[in-house]
C-alpha positions in Angstrom: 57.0 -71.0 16.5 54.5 -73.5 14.8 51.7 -72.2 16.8 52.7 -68.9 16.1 52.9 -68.6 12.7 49.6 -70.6 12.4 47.9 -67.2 14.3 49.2 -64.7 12.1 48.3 -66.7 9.0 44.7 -67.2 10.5 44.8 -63.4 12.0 45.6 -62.0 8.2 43.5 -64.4 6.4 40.4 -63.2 8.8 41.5 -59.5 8.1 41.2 -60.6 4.4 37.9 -61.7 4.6 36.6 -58.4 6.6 38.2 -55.9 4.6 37.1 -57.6 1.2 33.4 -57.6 2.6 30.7 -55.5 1.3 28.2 -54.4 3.5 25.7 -53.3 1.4 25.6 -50.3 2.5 24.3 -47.1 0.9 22.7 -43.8 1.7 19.0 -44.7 3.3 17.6 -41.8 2.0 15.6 -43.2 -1.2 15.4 -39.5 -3.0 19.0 -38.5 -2.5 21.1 -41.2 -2.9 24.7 -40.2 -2.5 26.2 -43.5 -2.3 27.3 -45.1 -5.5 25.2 -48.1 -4.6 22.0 -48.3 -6.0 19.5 -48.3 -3.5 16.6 -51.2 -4.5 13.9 -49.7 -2.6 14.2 -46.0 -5.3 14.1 -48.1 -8.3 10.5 -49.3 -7.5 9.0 -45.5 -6.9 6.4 -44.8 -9.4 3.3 -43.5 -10.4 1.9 -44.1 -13.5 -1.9 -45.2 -15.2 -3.6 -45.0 -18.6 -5.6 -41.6 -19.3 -7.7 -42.2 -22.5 -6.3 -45.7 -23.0 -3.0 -43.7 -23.3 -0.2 -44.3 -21.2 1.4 -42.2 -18.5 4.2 -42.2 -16.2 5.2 -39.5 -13.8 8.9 -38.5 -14.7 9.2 -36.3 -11.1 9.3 -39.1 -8.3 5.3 -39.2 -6.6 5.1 -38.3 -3.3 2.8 -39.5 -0.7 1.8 -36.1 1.8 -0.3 -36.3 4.9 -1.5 -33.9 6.9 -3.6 -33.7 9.9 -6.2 -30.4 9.4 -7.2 -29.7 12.8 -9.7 -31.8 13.8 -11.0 -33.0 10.8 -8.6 -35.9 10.3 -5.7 -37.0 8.4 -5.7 -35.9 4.6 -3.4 -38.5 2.3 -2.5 -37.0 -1.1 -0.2 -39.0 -3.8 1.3 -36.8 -6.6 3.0 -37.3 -9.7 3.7 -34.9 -13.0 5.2 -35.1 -16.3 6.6 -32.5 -18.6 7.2 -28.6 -18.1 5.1 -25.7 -17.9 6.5 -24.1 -20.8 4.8 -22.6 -23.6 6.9 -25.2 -26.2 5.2 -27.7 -24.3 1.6 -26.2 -24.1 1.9 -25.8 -27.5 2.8 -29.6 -28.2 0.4 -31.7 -26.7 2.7 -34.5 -26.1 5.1 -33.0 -24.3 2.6 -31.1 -22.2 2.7 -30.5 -18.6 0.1 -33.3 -16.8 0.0 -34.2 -13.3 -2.3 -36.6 -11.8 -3.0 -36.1 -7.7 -5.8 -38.4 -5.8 -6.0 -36.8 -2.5 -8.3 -38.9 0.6 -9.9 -37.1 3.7 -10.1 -38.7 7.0 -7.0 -41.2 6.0 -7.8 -44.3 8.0 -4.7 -46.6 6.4 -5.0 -49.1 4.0 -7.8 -50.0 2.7 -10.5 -48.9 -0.2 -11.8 -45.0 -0.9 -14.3 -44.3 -2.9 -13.7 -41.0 -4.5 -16.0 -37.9 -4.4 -17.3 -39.3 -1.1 -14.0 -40.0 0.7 -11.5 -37.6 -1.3 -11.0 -36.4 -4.6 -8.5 -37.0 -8.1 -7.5 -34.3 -10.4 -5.9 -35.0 -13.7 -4.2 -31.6 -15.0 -3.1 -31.3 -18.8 -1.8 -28.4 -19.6 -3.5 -25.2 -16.9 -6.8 -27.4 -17.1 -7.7 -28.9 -13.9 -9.9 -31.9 -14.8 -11.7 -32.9 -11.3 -13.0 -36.4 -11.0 -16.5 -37.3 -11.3 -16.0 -40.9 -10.1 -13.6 -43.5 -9.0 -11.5 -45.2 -6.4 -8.5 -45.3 -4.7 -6.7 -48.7 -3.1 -4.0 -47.9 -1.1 -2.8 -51.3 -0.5 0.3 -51.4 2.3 1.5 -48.2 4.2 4.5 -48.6 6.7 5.1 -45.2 7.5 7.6 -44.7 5.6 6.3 -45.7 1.7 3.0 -46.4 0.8 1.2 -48.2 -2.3 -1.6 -48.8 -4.6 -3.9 -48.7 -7.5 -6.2 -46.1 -8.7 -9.1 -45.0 -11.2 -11.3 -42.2 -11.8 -13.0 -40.0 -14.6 -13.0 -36.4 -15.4 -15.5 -34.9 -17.7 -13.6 -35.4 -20.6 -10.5 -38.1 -19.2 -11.1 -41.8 -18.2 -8.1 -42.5 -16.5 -7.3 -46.4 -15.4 -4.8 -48.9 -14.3 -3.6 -46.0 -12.1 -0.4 -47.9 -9.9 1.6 -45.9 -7.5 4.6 -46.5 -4.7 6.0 -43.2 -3.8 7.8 -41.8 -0.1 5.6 -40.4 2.6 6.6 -36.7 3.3 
């Protein structure tokens, strides 16, 4: 009876110990979250950079897009914008629409891309399009499923630097 009771007590304490366990788990999908735990991985997707030593941050998650054109290779864009296209907002500056978008042809993987040879940035304020003149982009780590890196380029009238970015590949 000893033996018995011994079981049950070990039985219930190990049924404890599982049901009280958390696994961790949430919703894998880093954009839609429907879990109420918070998922590490969307807390670190970001695009941001300095645009006339002023700073910017994308407020709509960046997203990393690549496409294969027929034969002419793999074309990687990363995207990010701030604001609304409203006329309240084109009419105050600060709160204007912006978006910044560095797109690379021939996408090879990480590694270092010298803009308006291998690809090209835009900085949009407002309905200006602002094309780049110059610059570089690093994409630093891409595991098929996020990708990383720095950026820098400048417009004819925007210098834009320290240009960081993390964002999902769609």
């Amino acid at each position: 009876m000893k033996r018995f009771t011994s079981a049950i007590v070990c039985l219930a304490c190990i049924c404890a110990i599982v049901a009280s366990c958390d696994t961790g788990a949430y919703n894998a999908d880093p954009i839609n979250n429907l879990s109420n735990k918070p998922n590490p991985i969307y807390n670190k997707i970001n695009m941001d950079a300095s645009i006339n030593n002023v700073y910017w941050k994308s407020s709509n998650d960046p997203v990393v897009h690549l496409v294969t054109a027929g034969g002419a290779g793999i074309t990687f864009t990363i995207s990010g914008s701030y604001g609304n296209d409203t006329l309240a907002n084109f009419l105050d500056s600060a709160n204007a629409f912006q978006a910044i978008a560095v797109t690379i042809y021939n996408y090879k993987g990480p590694g270092t891309y010298l803009l308006n040879k291998s690809g090209i940035a835009t900085y949009i304020h407002d309905t200006a399009s602002n094309p780049s003149l110059s610059g570089q982009i690093v994409v630093s780590s891409d595991d098929g499923l996020f990708a990383s890196g720095t950026y820098n380029f400048t417009t004819k009238k925007y210098t834009v630097t320290s240009g960081n970015f993390y964002a999902p590949r769609y």
